[in-house]
N, C-alpha and C positions, 0 to 999 in steps of 0.2 A: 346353644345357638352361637353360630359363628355371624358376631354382628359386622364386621368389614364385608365378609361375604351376602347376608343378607341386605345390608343397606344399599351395594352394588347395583345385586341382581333389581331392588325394586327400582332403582333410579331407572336401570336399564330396561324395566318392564316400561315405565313410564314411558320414555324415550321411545322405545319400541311402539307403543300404540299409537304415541302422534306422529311418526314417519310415514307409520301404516293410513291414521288419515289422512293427513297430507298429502302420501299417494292417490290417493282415492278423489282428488279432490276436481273436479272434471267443471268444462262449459260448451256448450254447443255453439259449431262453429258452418259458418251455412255460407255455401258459394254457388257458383252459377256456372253450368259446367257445360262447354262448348264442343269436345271433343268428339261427339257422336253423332256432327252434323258434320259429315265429308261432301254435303256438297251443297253449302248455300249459294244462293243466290248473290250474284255478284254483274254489273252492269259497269261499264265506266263509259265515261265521256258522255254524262245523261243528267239528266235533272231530277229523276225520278227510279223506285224499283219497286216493284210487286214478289207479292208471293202467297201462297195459300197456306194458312194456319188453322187449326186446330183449336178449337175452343180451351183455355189451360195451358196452351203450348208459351213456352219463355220466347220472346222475340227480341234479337238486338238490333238495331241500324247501326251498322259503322259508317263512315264517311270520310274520307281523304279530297282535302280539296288540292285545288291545283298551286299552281306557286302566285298566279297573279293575283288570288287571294289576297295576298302580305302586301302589296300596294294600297288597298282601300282601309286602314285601320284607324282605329279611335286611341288614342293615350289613353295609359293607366289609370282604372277604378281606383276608391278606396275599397273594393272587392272582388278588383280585379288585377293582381300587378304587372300585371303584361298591357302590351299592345294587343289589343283582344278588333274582331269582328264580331258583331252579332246577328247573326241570320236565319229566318223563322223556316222553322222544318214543321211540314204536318205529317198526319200520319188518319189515312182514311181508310175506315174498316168497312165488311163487307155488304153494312145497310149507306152507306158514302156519308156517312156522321165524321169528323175528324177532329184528330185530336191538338191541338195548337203545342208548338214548344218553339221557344227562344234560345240558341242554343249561342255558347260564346264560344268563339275558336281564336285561340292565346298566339300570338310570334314567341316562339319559344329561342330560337335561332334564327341570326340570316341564312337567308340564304335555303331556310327549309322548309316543306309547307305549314301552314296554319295545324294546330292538333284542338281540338275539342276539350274546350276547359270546365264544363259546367250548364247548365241548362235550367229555365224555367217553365215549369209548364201549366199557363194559361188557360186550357179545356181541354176536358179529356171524353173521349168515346168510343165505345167499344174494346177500352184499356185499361186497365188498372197497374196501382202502382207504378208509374212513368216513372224513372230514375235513374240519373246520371252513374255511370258504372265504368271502373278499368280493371285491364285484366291483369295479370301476373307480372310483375315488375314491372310496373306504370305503362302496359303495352295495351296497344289495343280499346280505346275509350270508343265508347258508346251511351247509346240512350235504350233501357232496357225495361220491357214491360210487360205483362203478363197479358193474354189477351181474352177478351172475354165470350169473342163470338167463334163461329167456323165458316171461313170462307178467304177470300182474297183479302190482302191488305197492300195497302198503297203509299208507300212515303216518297216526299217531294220536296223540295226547296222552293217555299212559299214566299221569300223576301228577303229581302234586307242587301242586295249587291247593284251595289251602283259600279257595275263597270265589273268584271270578272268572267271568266266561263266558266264551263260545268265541271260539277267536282269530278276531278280523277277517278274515283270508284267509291260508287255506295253499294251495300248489301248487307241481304235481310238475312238473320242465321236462327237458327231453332235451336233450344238449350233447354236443361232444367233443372233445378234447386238442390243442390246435393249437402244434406246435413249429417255430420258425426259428432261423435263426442271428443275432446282434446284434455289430454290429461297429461295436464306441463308437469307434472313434478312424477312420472311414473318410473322414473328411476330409483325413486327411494325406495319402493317397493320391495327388493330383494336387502337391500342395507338394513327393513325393519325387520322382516322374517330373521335374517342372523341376530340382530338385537332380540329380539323376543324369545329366540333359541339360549341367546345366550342367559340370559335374566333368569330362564326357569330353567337352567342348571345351577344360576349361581342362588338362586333361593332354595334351591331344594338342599346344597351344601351347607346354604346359610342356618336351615332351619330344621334339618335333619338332627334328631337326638343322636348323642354319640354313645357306641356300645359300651355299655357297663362293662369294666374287666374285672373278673374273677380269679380272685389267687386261692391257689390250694391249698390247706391247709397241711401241711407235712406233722405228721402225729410222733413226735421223739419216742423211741423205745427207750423202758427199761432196761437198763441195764443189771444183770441178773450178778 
């Protein structure tokens, strides 16, 4: 036995299976995926937007308020560090049940309008799972929900502006929950394969008996 060579290869077996776990090592990753609705519903200069959904179907409300927005705000929460507005949005499904939310729109910038920082929602109907949601690099915030009936649904700006006009544009978009598996580390994957390769060649040299050599026996003649 060639112990340098076998002690190698088992290290390197070792090494080799936890890379390979490691590789393997996955979490499920779940998003909400908007791409396949090319043509929501979109209304501006309104107080309100409909649209007919589907029992199960993802619904988001966006909403862009205007700039006179940023004139009527409140100072900074302790859970709020902006100059925030809060203005109640309902959201009335197809039996006129509705669902209440407070929603808080933050001054992020002068000069830019209000953006939607967060939402509390108070009753809910005809909805499930109500929840504050942004999209792909802090764009696009909405209030996102699952809906539970089939028919028309109806969001509005229920309160809270003392003095402002109608937001710039709401609309209602259809989505749905797209889940995979993410396996951050699957590049080790071929690193453990080579490792493993190599291990069980370097133990089979490690641990391979070596051929017995045989010498011939040369027979001296008589010399006559």
């Amino acid at each position: 036995m060639r112990k340098l060579q076998a002690t190698t290869g088992i290290v390197l077996l070792i090494a080799g299976v936890i890379l390979c776990i490691v590789s393997n090592l996955n979490y499920t990753v779940t998003y909400s995926d908007w791409s396949k609705d090319i043509n929501p519903v979109e209304v501006s200069n309104s107080w309100n937007v409909s649209r007919n959904f589907s029992e199960g179907d993802l619904m988001k409300l966006e909403i862009v308020p205007p700039m006179d927005w940023g004139e009527y705000t409140e100072p900074p929460a302790p859970d709020i560090p902006f100059y925030y507005k809060p203005v109640f949005v309902n959201i009335t499904d197809p039996l006129y049940n509705e669902t209440e939310i407070l929603c808080y729109f933050v001054k992020i910038q002068e000069n830019t309008p209000l953006v939607l920082y967060n939402i509390t929602v108070t009753e809910t109907h005809g909805l499930s799972n109500v929840h504050y949601e942004i999209g792909l690099y802090g764009k696009s915030p909405g209030i996102v929900a699952t809906t539970i009936l089939s028919g028309n649904y109806t969001a509005y700006i229920a309160g809270g502006l003392p003095g402002g006009s109608e937001p710039f544009r709401m609309r209602l978009l259809k989505g749905e929950k797209i889940s995979y598996q993410k396996y951050p580390y699957e590049k080790l994957l071929y690193p453990s394969i080579v490792t493993l390769f190599a291990s069980v060649v370097l133990l089979y040299l490690g641990f391979r008996r070596p051929k017995k050599v045989y010498k011939r026996k040369v027979m001296a003649k008589e010399s006559h």
